[in-house]
N, C-alpha and C positions, 0 to 999 in steps of 0.2 A: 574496711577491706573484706569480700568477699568469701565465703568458704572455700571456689575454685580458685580465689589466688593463694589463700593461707595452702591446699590441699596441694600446688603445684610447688611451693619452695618446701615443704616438708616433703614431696618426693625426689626435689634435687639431694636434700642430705640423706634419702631412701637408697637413690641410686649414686653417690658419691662413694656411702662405706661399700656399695657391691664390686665398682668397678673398680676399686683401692685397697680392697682388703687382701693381696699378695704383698704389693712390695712393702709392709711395717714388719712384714715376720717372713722376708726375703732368707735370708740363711737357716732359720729353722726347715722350712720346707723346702728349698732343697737336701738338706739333710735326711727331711722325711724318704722324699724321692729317690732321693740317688743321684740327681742330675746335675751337672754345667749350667755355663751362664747363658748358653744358648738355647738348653730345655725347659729352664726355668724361665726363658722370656716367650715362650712357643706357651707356657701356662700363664702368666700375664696377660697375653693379647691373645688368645683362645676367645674371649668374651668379645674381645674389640673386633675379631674378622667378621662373628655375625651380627654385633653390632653396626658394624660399617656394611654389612651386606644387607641388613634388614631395613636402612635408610628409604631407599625407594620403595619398596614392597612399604614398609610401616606409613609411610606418606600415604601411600592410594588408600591403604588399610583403614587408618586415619580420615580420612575423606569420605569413606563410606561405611564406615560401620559408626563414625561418632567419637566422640572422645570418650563417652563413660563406660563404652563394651571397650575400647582399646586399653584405658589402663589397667582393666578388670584383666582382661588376657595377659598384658606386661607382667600383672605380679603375680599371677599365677607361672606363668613361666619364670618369674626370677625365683620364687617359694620351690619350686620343684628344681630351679639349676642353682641353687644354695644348698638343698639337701642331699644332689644326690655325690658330690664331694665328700662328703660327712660317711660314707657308707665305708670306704674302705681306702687304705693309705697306699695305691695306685695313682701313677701319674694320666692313667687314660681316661678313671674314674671322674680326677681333676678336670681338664681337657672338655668329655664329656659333658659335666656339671657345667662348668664355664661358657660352652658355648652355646645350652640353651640360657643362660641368664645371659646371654648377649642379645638373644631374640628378644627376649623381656627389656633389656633397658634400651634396644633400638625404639619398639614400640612406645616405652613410655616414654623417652626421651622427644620421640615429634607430638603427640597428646599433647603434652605437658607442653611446648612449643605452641603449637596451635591455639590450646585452650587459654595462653596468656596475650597472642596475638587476636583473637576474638572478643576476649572478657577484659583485656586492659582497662582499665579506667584514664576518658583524657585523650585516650586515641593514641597512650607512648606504650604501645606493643614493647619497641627494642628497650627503652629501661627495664618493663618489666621482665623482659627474659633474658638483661643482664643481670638484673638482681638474683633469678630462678638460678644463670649459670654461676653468680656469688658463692649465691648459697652452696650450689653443687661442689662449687673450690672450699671454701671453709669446712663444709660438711664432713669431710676427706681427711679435714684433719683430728677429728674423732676415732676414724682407723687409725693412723700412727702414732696416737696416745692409747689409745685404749687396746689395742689387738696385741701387741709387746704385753702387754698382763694379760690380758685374755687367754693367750697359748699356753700360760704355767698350768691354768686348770685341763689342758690338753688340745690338741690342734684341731679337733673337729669345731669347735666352738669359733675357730675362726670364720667354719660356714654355718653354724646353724644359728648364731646373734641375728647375723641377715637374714633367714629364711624367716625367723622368729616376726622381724620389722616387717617385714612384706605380709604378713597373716596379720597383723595391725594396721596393716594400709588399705587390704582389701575391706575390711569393712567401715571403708571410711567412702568408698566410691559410690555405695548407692547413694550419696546425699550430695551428689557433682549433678550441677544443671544438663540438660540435653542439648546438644548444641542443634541450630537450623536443621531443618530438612536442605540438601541440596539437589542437582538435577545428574541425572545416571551420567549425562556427558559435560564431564569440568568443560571449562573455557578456554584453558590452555594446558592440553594435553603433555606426557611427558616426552613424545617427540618433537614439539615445537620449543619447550625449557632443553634439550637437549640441541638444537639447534642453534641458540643463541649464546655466540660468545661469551657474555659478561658472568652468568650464572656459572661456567667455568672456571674463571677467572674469581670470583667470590668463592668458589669453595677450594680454590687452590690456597688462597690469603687462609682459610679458615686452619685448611691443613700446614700450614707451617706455623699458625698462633696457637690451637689447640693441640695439636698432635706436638709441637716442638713443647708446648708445657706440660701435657702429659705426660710425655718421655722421661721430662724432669722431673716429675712427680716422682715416677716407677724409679728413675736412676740415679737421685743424684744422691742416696745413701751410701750406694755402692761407689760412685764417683767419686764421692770425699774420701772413703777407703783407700780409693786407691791412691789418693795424691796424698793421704797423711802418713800411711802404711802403720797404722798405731792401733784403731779400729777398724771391726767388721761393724757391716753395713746397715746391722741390726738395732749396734750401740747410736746408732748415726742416723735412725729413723727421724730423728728429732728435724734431721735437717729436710726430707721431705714433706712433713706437716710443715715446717716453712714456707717453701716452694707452696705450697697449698693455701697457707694461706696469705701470702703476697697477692695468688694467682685470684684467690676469693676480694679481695678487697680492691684490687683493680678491674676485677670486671663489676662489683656493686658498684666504684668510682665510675666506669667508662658510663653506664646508666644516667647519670646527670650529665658528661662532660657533652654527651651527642643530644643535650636539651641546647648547647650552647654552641657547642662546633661540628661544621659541616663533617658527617659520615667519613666520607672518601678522605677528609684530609688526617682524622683519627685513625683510617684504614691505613694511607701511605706512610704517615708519620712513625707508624708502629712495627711495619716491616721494615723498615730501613732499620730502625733500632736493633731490630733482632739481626738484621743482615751481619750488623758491625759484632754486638755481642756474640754471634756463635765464630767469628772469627779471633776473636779474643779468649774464648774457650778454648777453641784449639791451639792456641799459643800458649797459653799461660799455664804454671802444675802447681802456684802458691795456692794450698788449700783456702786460706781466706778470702784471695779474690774470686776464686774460681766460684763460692759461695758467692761473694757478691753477685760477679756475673750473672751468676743461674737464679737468684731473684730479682735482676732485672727482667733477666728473658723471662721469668714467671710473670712480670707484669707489664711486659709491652706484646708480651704473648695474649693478653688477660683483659685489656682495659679496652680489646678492639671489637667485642663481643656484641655488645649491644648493637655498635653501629653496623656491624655483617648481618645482624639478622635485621636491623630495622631495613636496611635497604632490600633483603631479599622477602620479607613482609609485605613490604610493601609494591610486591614487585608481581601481583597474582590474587585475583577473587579469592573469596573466602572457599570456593568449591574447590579452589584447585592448588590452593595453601599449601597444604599438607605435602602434596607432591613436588613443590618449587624447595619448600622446606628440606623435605629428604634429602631431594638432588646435589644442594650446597652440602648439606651434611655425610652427605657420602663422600665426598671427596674428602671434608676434614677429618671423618673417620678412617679412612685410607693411610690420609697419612700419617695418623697415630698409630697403626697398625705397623706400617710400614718404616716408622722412627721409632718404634720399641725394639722390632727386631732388628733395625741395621745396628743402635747401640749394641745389642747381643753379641752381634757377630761381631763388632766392630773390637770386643771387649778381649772373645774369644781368639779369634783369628788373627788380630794387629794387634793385639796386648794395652789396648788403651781406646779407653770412652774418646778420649779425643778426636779420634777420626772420624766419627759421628760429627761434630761440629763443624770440621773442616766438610764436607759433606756440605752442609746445612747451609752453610754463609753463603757459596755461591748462587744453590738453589733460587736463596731468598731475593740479592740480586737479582737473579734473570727475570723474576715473577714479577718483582716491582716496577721495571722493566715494561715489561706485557702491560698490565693492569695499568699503567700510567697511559700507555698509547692507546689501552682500548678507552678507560673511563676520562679521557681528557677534556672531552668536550661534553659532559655529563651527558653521555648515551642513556638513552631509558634500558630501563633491565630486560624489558620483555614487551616484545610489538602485540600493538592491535587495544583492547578495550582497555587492557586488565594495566599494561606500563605503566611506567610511573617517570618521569626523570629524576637523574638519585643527584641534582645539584646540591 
C-alpha cells in the first residue's frame, strides 16, 4: 500500500473527529452556550454549510492547484477553525471557528477523493473511497469515546486535540506524490456536469444516504432521550458511536459488495430500505427498536458509498474529476446540512425527532422514483469522450 493511500484513510479519521466533535459533548456545550436545540444544531452544521458550499469551488480548486498544495490548505484552514473555538466561550466564536474548518474539510474531503480515484490500485477507485469513507465512519467513533473524558480536563480541548491532529498531518503532505500536469481547459466543464440529469439524481441518492446518516450520527443521543426519558444525551453518546460505527463498516462492506454487484442495483436496493426505515422511525417511540431502526438506516445509508462514487468516477477525465466529484457532493452535503437542521427544528417546534422521519420517507420514495426512470436503461453519466455507461 502506498503512502498516498495509507496518508488518505488516516485523513478520513483526521476529518471524522473534526466534523463529530459536537454531538459527544451535546449538553455540555449547550450549557456552555446558553442555547436550545435549534442553536445548538445552527453550531453543528456551521462546518457542514461551508463544507457543502466549498464542494464546487474545492473540485475546480483541486483540478488545479493539485492534490499536495489542496491538502496543505485543508489543514491549515482546519488547524486555524479548531483553534479559533478554543479562544473564548462565545457561540459566534463557535460558529466562526466551524465554518472555516468547513472550508478545510470540503477541500480535503475532494483531494482526498480524487487522490484515491487516481492512485487506486487495480483500477477500484470506488472500494477505495469506500474504505477512505469506512474509515471516516469508524474514525467518528473516537470522538464519542474519547471527547465525554476529554471535557472533564475543560471544554477547550474539545477543539484543540483537533487542531493539535491537523499540525501532525501537515507535515505529513510534502511526502504525497504530485499528481499529472492537466490542460487549463477540463473536458467537461461545470456547465455541461450541471446540464445532465443523472449527476443530479446521484447527488440527491448521496443526500438522503449521507446526510440521513449524519443526521443520525449528530441525533440519535438525543433521540434516545427522548423516547427513554431516563437519560440525557450526553450519557447516550455511546449510542451515536454506534450509529458510527455500523455506518463505518458498511461502507468498508459496500467496497467489496460493488466488486460483485452491479452499482445502480446497490444504489436502488438501499434507498428503498431507507424509504421503509425512516417511516418506521416515525411510527415507532419503543427506545430499543427505534435503536434498531437507526442502525439499519446507518447501514443502508453506508454500504452505498462506494457504488456512488465509483459510478460518478468514472463518469469524467482525470482533468475534470475533481469538479464532477464536488458537483455530486454538494448536493450530499446539502442535505446534511439541511437534515441536521430540520431535526432541530423538528425537536423544537413539534416537540419530537419524529417528524424529521416522517419527512424523510417520502422524500426517499419520490427520489427512487426519479432515479429509477432516469437510470433504467443504464444512461451514460456524462455525454461525449469522457461517459461511461454505469450498467
Amino acid at each position: 500500500m502506498t503512502f498516498d493511500i495509507v496518508f488518505a484513510l488516516l485523513n478520513g479519521i483526521n476529518l471524522s473527529i473534526i466534523i463529530m466533535n459536537i454531538p459527544p459533548v451535546l449538553s455540555e456545550l449547550m450549557d456552555l452556550y446558553g442555547v436550545s436545540y435549534t442553536r445548538i444544531s445552527v453550531l453543528m452544521s456551521a462546518l457542514l454549510w461551508m463544507h457543502a458550499a466549498m464542494q464546487l469551488p474545492a473540485g475546480m480548486i483541486v483540478d488545479r492547484l493539485g492534490i499536495r498544495r489542496t491538502q496543505f490548505l485543508s489543514l491549515v484552514c482546519l488547524a486555524v477553525g479548531n483553534a479559533i473555538p478554543a479562544i473564548s466561550p462565545d457561540l459566534a466564536w463557535g460558529i466562526g471557528g466551524r465554518m472555516i474548518a468547513g472550508l478545510g474539510t470540503g477541500l480535503g474531503w475532494l483531494a482526498t477523493l480524487k487522490m484515491l480515484a487516481i492512485w487506486a490500485p487495480g483500477g477500484r477507485a470506488g472500494a477505495f473511497q469506500a474504505f477512505f469513507a469506512g474509515i471516516f465512519s469508524l474514525g467518528s467513533i473516537l470522538a464519542y469515546l474519547l471527547l465525554p473524558l476529554i471535557i472533564r480536563a475543560g471544554w477547550r480541548w474539545v477543539f484543540l486535540i483537533p487542531a493539535f491532529i491537523c499540525l501532525l498531518m501537515l507535515a505529513l503532505v510534502p511526502a504525497l506524490r504530485p499528481t499529472p500536469a492537466f490542460p487549463a481547459n477540463p473536458s467537461l466543464s461545470l456547465r455541461r456536469i450541471a446540464g445532465i440529469p443523472s449527476p443530479w439524481v446521484l447527488g440527491i441518492y448521496h443526500a438522503l444516504s449521507y446526510g440521513s446518516m449524519l443526521s443520525l450520527g449528530n441525533w440519535v443521543p438525543s433521540l434516545l432521550a427522548e423516547v427513554s426519558l431516563r437519560q440525557t444525551a450526553t450519557q447516550l453518546a455511546w449510542g451515536g458511536a454506534l450509529v458510527m460505527l455500523v455506518s463505518g463498516l458498511a461502507r468498508l462492506s459496500g467496497g467489496f459488495v460493488i466488486l460483485r454487484i452491479s452499482p445502480l442495483t446497490v444504489l436502488h436496493g438501499s434507498l428503498l430500505m431507507l424509504c421503509i426505515l425512516f417511516a418506521g422511525m416515525a411510527a415507532i417511540r419503543e427506545p430499543g427498536v427505534v435503536l434498531g431502526l437507526a442502525l439499519l438506516a446507518a447501514w443502508f445509508g453506508s454500504i452505498n458509498f462506494g457504488a456512488l462514487f465509483q459510478l460518478a468516477s468514472r463518469s469524467a477525465a482525470a482533468d475534470s474529476l475533481g469538479t464532477m466529484l464536488g458537483f455530486v457532493n454538494l448536493l450530499g452535503n446539502l442535505g446534511a446540512v439541511a437534515f441536521t437542521l430540520l431535526f432541530g427544528w423538528s425537536k423544537d417546534t413539534l416537540g419530537s425527532f419524529t417528524w424529521g422521519f416522517a419527512i424523510l420517507s417520502p422524500l426517499a420514495a419520490l427520489t427512487l422514483v426519479v432515479g429509477w426512470r432516469i437510470f433504467k436503461n443504464g444512461r451514460p453519466i456524462a455525454h461525449g469522450g469522457a461517459g461511461r455507461c454505469i450498467r
